[in-house]
GUKEVO-146016 format. One record per residue (C-alpha): residue in one letter; x, y, z. Coordinates in Angstrom, 2 decimals. Layout:
<sites>
rest = a c1 = X c2 = Y c3 = Z
...
</sites>
This chain:
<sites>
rest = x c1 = 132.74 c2 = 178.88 c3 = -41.89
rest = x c1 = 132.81 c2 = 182.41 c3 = -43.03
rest = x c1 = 135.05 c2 = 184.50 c3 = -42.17
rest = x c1 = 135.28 c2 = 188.00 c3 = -42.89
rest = x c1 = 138.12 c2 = 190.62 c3 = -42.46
rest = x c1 = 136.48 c2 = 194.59 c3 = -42.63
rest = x c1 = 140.11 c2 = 196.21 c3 = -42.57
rest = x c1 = 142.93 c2 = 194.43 c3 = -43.31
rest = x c1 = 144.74 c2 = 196.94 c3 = -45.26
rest = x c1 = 147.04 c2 = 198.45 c3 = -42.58
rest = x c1 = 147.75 c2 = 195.13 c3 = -41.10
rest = x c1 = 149.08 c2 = 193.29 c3 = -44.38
rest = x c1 = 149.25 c2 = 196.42 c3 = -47.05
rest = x c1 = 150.52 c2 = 193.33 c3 = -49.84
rest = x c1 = 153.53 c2 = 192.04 c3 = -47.54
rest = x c1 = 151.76 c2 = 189.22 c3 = -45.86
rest = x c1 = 150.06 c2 = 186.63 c3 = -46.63
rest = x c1 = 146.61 c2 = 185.55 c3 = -45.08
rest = x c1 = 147.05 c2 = 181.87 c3 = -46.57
rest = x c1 = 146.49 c2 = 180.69 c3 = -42.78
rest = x c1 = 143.21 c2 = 182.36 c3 = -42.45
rest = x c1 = 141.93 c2 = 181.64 c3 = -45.25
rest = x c1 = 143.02 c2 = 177.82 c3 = -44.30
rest = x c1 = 140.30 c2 = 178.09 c3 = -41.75
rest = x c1 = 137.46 c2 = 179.07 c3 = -44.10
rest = x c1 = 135.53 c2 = 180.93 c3 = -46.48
rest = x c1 = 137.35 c2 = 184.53 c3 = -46.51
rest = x c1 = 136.22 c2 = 187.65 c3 = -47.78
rest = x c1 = 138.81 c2 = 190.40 c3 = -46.60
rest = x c1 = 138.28 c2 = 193.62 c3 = -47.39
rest = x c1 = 140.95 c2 = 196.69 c3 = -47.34
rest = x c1 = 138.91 c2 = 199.42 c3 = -45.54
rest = x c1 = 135.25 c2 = 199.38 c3 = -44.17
rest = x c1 = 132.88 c2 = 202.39 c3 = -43.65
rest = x c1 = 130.12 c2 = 201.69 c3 = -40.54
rest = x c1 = 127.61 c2 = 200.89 c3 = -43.32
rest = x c1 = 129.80 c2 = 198.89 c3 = -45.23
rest = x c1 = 130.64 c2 = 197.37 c3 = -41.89
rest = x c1 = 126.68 c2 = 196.48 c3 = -41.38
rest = x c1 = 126.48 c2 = 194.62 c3 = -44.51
rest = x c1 = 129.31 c2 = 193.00 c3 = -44.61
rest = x c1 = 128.77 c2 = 191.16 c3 = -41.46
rest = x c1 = 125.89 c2 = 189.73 c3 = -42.20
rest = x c1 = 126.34 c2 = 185.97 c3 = -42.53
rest = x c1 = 129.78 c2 = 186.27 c3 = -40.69
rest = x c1 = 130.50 c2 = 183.40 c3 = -38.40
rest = x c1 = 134.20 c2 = 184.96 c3 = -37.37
rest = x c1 = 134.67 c2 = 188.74 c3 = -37.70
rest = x c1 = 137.62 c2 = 190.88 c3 = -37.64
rest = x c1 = 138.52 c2 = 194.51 c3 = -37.22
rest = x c1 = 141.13 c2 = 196.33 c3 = -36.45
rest = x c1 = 139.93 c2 = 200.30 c3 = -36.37
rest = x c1 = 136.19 c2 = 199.50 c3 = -37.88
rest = x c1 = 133.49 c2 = 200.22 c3 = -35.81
rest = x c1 = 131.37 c2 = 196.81 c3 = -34.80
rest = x c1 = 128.41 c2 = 198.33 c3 = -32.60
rest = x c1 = 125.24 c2 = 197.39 c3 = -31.24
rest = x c1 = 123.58 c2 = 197.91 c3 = -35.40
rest = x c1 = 126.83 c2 = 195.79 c3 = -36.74
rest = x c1 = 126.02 c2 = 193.15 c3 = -34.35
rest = x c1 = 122.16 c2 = 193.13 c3 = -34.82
rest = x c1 = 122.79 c2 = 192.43 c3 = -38.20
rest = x c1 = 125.29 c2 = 189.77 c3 = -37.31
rest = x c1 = 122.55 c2 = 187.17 c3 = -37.57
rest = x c1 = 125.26 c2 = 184.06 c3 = -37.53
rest = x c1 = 128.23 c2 = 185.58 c3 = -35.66
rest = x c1 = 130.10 c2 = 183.58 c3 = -33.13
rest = x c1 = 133.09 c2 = 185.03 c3 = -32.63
rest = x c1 = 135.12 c2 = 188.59 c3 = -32.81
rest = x c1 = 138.89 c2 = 188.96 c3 = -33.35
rest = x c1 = 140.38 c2 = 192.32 c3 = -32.37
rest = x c1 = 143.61 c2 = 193.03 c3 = -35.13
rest = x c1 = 145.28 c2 = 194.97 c3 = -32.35
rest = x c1 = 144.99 c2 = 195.33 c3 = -28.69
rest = x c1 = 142.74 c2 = 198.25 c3 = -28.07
rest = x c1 = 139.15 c2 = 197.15 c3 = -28.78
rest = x c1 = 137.31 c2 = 200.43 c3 = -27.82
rest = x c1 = 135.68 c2 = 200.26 c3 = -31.45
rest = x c1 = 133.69 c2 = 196.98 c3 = -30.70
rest = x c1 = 130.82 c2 = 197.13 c3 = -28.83
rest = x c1 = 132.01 c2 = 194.56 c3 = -26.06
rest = x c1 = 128.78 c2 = 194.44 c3 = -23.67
rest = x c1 = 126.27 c2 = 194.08 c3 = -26.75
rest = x c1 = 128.98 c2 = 191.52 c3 = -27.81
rest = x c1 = 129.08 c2 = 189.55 c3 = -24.40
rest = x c1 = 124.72 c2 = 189.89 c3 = -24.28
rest = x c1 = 124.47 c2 = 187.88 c3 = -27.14
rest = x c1 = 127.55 c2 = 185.04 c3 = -26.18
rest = x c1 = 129.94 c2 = 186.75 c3 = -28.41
rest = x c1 = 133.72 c2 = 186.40 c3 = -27.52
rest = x c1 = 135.99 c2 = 189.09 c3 = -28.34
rest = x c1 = 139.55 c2 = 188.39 c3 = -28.55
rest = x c1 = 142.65 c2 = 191.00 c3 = -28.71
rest = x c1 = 146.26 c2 = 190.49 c3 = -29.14
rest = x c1 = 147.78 c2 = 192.26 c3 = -26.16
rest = x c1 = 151.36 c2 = 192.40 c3 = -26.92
rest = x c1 = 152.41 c2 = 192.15 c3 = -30.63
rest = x c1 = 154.05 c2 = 195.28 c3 = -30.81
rest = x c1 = 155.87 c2 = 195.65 c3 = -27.39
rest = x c1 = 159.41 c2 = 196.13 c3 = -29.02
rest = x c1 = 158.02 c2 = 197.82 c3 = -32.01
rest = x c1 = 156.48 c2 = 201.11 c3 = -29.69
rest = x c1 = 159.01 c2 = 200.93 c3 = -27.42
rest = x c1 = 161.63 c2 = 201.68 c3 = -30.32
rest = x c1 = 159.35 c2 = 204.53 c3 = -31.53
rest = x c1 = 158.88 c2 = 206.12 c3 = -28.61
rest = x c1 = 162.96 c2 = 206.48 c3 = -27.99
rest = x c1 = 162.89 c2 = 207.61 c3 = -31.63
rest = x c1 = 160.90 c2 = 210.94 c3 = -31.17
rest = x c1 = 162.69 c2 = 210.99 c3 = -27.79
rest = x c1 = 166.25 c2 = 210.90 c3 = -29.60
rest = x c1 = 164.85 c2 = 213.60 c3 = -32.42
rest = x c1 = 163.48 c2 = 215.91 c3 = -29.80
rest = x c1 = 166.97 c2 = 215.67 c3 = -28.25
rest = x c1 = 169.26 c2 = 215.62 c3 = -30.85
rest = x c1 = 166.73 c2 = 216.93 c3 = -34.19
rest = x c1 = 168.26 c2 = 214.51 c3 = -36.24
rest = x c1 = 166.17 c2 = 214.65 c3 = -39.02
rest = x c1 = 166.33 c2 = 218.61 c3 = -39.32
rest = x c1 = 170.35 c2 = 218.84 c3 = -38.91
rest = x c1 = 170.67 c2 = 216.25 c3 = -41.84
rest = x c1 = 168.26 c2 = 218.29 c3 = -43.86
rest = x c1 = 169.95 c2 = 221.33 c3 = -43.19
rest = x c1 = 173.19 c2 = 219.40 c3 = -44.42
rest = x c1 = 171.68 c2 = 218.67 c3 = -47.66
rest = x c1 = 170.08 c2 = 222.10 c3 = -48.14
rest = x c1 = 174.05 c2 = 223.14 c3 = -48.12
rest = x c1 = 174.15 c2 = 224.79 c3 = -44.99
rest = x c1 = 177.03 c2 = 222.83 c3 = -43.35
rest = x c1 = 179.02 c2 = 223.64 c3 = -46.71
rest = x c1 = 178.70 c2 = 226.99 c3 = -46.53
rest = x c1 = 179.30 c2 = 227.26 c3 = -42.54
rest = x c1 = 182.87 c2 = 229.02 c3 = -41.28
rest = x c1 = 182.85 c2 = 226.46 c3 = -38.32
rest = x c1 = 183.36 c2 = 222.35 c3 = -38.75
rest = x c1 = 180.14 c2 = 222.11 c3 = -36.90
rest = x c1 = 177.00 c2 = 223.12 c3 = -35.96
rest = x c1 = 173.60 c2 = 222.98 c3 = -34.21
rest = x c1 = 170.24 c2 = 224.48 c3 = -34.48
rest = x c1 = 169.20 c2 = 223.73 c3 = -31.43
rest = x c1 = 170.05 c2 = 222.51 c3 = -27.58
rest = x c1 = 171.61 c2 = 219.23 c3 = -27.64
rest = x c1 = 170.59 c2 = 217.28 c3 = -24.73
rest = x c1 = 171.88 c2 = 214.09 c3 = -22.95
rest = x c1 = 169.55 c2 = 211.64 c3 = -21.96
rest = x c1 = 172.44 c2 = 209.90 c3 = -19.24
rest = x c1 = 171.32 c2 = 211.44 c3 = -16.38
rest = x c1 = 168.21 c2 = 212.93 c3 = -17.09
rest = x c1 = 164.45 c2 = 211.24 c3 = -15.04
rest = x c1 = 162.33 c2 = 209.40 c3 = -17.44
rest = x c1 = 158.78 c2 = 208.78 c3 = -16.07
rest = x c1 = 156.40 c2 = 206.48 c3 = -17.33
rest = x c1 = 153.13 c2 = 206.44 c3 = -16.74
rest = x c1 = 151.53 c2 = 202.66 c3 = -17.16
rest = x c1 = 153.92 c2 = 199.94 c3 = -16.29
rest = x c1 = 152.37 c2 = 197.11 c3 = -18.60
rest = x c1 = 154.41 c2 = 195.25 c3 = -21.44
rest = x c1 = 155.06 c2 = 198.32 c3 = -23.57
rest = x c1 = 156.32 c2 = 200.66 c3 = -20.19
rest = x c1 = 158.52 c2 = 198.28 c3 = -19.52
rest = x c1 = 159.85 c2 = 197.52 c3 = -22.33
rest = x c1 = 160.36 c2 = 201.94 c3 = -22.55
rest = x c1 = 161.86 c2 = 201.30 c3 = -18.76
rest = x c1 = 164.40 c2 = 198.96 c3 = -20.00
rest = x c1 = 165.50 c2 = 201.28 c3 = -22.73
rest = x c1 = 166.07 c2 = 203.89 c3 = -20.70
rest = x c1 = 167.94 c2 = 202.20 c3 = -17.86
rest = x c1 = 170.46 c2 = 201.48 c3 = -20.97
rest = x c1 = 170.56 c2 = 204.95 c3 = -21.41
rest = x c1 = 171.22 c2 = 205.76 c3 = -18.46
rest = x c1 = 168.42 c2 = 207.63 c3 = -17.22
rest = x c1 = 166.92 c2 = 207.67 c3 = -13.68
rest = x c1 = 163.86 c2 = 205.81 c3 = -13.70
rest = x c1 = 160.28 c2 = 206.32 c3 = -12.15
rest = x c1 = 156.74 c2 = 204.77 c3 = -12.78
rest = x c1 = 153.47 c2 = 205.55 c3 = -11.73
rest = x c1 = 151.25 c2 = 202.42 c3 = -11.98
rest = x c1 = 148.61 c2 = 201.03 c3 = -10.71
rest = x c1 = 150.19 c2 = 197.21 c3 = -10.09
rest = x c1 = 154.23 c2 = 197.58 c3 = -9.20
rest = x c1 = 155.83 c2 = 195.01 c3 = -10.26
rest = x c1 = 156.89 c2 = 192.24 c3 = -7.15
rest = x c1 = 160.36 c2 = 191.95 c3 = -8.09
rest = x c1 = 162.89 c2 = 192.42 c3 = -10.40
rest = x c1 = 162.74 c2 = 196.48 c3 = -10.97
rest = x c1 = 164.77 c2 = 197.73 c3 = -7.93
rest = x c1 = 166.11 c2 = 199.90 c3 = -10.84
rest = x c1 = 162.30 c2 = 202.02 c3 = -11.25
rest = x c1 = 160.84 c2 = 204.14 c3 = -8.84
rest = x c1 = 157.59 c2 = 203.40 c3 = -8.01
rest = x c1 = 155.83 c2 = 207.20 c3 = -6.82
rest = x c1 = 152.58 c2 = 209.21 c3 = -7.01
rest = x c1 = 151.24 c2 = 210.89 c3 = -10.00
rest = x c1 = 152.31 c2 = 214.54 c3 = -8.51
rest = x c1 = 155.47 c2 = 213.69 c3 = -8.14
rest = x c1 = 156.49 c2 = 211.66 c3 = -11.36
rest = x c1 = 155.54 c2 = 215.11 c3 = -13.35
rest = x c1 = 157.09 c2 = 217.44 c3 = -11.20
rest = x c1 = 160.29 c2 = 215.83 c3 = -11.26
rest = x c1 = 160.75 c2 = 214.29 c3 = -14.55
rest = x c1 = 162.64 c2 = 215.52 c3 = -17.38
rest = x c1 = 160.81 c2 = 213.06 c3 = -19.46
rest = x c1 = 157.05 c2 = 212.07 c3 = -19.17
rest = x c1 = 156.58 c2 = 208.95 c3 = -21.53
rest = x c1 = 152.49 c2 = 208.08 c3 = -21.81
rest = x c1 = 151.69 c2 = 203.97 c3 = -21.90
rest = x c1 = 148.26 c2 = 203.75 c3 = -20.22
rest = x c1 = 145.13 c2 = 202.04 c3 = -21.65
rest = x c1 = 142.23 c2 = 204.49 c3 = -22.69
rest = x c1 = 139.18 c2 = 204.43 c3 = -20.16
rest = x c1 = 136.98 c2 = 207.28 c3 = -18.44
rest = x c1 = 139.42 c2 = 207.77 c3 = -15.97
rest = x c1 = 142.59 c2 = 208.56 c3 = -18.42
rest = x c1 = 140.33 c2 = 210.52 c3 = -21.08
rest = x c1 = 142.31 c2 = 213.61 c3 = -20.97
rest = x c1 = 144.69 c2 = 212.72 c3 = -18.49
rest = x c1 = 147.05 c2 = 215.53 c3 = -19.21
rest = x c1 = 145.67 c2 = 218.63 c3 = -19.05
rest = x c1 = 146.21 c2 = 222.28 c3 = -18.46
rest = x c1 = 146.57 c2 = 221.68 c3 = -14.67
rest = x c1 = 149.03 c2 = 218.45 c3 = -15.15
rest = x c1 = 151.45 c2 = 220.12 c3 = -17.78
rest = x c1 = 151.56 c2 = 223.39 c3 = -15.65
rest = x c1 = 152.85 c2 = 220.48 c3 = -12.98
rest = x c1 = 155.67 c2 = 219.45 c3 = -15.41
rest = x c1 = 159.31 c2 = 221.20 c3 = -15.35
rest = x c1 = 159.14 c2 = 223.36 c3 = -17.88
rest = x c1 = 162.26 c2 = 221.95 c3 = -19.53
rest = x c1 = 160.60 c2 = 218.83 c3 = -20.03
rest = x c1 = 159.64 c2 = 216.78 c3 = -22.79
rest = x c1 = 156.35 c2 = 214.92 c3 = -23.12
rest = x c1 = 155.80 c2 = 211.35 c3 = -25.08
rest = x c1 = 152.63 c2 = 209.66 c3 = -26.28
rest = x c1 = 152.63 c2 = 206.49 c3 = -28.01
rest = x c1 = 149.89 c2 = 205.14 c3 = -26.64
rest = x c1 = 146.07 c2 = 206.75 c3 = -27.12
rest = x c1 = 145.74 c2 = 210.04 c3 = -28.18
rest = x c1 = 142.66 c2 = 210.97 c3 = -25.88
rest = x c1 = 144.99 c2 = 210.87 c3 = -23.27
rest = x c1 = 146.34 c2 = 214.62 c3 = -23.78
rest = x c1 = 144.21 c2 = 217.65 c3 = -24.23
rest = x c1 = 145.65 c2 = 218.60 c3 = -27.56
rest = x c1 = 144.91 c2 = 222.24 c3 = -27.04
rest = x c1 = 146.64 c2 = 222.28 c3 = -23.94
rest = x c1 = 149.51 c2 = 220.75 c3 = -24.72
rest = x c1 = 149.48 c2 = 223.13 c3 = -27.92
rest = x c1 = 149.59 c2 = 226.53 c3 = -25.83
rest = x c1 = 152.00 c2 = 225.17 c3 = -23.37
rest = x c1 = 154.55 c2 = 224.43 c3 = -26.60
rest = x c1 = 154.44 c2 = 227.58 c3 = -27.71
rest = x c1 = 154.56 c2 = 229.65 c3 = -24.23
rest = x c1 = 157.95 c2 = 227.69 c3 = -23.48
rest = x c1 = 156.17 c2 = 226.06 c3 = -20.35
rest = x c1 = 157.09 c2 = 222.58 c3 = -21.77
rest = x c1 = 160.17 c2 = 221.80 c3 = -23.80
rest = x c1 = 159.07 c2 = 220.24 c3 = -26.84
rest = x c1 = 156.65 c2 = 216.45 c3 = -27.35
rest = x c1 = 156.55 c2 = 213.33 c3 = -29.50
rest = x c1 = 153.06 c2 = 211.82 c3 = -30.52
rest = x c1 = 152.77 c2 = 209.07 c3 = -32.35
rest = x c1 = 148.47 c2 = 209.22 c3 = -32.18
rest = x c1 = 146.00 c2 = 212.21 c3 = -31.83
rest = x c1 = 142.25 c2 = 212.50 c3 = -30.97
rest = x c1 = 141.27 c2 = 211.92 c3 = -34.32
rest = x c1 = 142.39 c2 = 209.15 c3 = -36.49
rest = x c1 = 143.09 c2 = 210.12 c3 = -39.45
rest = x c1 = 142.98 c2 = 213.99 c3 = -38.23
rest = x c1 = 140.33 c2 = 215.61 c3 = -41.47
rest = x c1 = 140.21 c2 = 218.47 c3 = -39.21
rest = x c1 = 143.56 c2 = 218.79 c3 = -38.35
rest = x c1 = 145.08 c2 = 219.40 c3 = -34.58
rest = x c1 = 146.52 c2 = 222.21 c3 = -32.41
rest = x c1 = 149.28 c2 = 220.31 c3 = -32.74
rest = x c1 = 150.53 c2 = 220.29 c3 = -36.45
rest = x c1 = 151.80 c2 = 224.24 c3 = -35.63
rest = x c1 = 153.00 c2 = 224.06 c3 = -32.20
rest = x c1 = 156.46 c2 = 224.60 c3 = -31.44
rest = x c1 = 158.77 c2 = 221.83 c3 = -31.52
rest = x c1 = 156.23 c2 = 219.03 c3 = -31.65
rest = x c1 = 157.32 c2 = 215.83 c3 = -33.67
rest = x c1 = 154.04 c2 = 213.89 c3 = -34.54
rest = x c1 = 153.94 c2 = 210.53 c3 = -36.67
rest = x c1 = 150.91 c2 = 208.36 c3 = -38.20
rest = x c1 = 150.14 c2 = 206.24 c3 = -35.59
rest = x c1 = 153.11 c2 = 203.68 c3 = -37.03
rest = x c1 = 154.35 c2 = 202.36 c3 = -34.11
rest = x c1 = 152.98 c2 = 198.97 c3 = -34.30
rest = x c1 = 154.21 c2 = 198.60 c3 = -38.23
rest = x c1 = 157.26 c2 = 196.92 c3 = -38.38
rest = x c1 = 156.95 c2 = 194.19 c3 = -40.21
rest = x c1 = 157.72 c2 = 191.87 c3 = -37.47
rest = x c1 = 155.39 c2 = 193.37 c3 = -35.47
rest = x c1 = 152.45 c2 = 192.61 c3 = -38.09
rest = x c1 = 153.69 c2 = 189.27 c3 = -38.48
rest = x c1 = 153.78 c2 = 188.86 c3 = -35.22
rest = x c1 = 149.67 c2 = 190.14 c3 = -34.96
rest = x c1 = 148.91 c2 = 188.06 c3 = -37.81
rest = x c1 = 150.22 c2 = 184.72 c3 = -35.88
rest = x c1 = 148.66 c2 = 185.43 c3 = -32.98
rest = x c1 = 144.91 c2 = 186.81 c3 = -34.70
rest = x c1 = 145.01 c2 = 183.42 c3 = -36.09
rest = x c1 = 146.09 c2 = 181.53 c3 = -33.08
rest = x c1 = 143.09 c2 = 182.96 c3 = -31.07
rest = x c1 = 140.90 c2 = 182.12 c3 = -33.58
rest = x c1 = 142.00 c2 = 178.22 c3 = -33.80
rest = x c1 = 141.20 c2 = 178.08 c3 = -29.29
rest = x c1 = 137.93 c2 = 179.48 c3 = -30.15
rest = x c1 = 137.31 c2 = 177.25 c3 = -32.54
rest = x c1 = 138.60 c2 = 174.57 c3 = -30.42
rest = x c1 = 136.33 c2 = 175.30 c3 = -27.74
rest = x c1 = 139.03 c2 = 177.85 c3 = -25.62
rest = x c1 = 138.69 c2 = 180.72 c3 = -26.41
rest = x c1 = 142.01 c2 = 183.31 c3 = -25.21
rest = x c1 = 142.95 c2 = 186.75 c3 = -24.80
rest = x c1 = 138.72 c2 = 187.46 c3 = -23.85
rest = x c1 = 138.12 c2 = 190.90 c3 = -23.64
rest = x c1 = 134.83 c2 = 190.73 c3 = -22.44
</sites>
């Protein structure tokens, strides 16, 4: 069987081993993959995998012995799951690898948005706490989270996991989902869209990317949000309307946000974002913890052993 990785780079960059995979067959994995690469590379493939590399309809056609597509992450919106499914193709994901892992981030840019850690200790070592005439200082507002309403929008693995976090902290809890829990989170709010922005200090983003979310928060949903609030996105980046989100930054009508992905991944042409006022924005690293990506590796291999034994699992289409 041939098996054949088209960008396994981020997932293991030297720190893991793919001895497993390869235990299953002929491997040929490759760091990175351009579409055409992508198109040649495929051909002969029995089991394909991708993580970001695009696997249309022209991948597929020239997918002559393909049986089988493994997702090295759980969003999948760069396979071509309907031209998959026409020709009997299962595609499997790993849904929730990295449910600790992004719910740790997203309380980091959270905690530096409130408390600028990572500028006050910089200031430290550019002398500036030496040569104060106080023992102490701060650049800017220092704000508690005990207290404050953290919102969430998308109660699935990685919203709860956020939930949890903040009920440590302290924080006043609400969700806006489409499937409340039964049981078991008397301490979340379940409430309508409206009123989860207008009354959060907090709005923390962990919704799937579909039509109906594509620019979710816009000029007319920030202008909703206090103005002293702060919004989070770990999740996709078409979700926000960078622009917006930009100009409402630097008019003061939001507080300040933490994005750990953008609209374009890498971002060649840049974003609205990189100059807007207090906006923290990191690589799209979330998922990389190590255990995290040992955690993806395990389970990319595990779903391809049930196909292989005739049950196939996590089918995305």
């Amino acid at each position: 069987m041939k098996i054949v990785v088209l960008d396994g780079y981020t997932l293991s960059p030297g720190d893991l081993r793919w001895d497993r995979l390869k235990a299953l067959g002929e491997c040929w994995i490759y760091d990175r993959s351009t579409r055409d690469e992508a198109i040649i590379r495929a051909q002969d493939a029995e089991v394909l995998l991708t993580n970001k590399a695009c696997v249309d309809e022209e991948v597929l056609r020239a997918a002559n012995a393909l049986r089988y597509i493994g997702v090295l992450a759980t969003g999948y919106n760069n396979v071509d799951v309907e031209a998959a499914a026409a020709r009997g193709i299962p595609v499997s994901n790993v849904p929730s690898y990295g449910t600790a892992s992004v719910a740790q981030l997203t309380f980091a840019l959270l905690l530096e948005l409130t408390q600028h850690v990572g500028h006050h200790a910089e200031t430290v070592r550019r002398g500036k706490w030496s040569e104060c005439p106080d023992f102490c200082y701060w650049d800017f507002p220092l704000v508690e989270l005990e207290g404050l309403t953290l919102g969430i929008i998308g109660l699935g693995r990685i919203g709860r996991a956020v939930a949890r976090l903040g009920d440590a902290f302290g924080m006043r809890l609400m969700a806006y989902t489409r499937h409340p829990p039964q049981s078991g989170w008397d301490f979340v709010s379940f409430v309508d869209f409206d009123t989860l922005l207008a009354e959060s200090d907090v709005v923390s983003l962990h919704c799937p990317l579909t039509e109906a979310t594509r620019g979710l928060i816009d000029r007319n949903r920030i202008g909703q949000m206090k103005s002293s609030a702060f919004l989070l996105n770990t999740s996709r980046g078409a979700l926000v309307n960078e622009e917006a989100l930009a100009e409402a930054l630097d008019a003061g009508r939001l507080a300040g946000a933490g994005v750990d992905v953008l609209n374009e991944e890498p971002p060649r042409n840049g974003s609205p974002l990189f100059k807007a006022k207090n906006c923290y924005i990191t690589p799209h690293l979330g998922w990389g913890t190590r255990a995290a990506r040992e955690r993806l590796m395990q389970a990319v291999i595990e779903n391809i052993e049930a196909f292989l034994q005739g049950r196939p699992q996590n089918v995305v289409n």
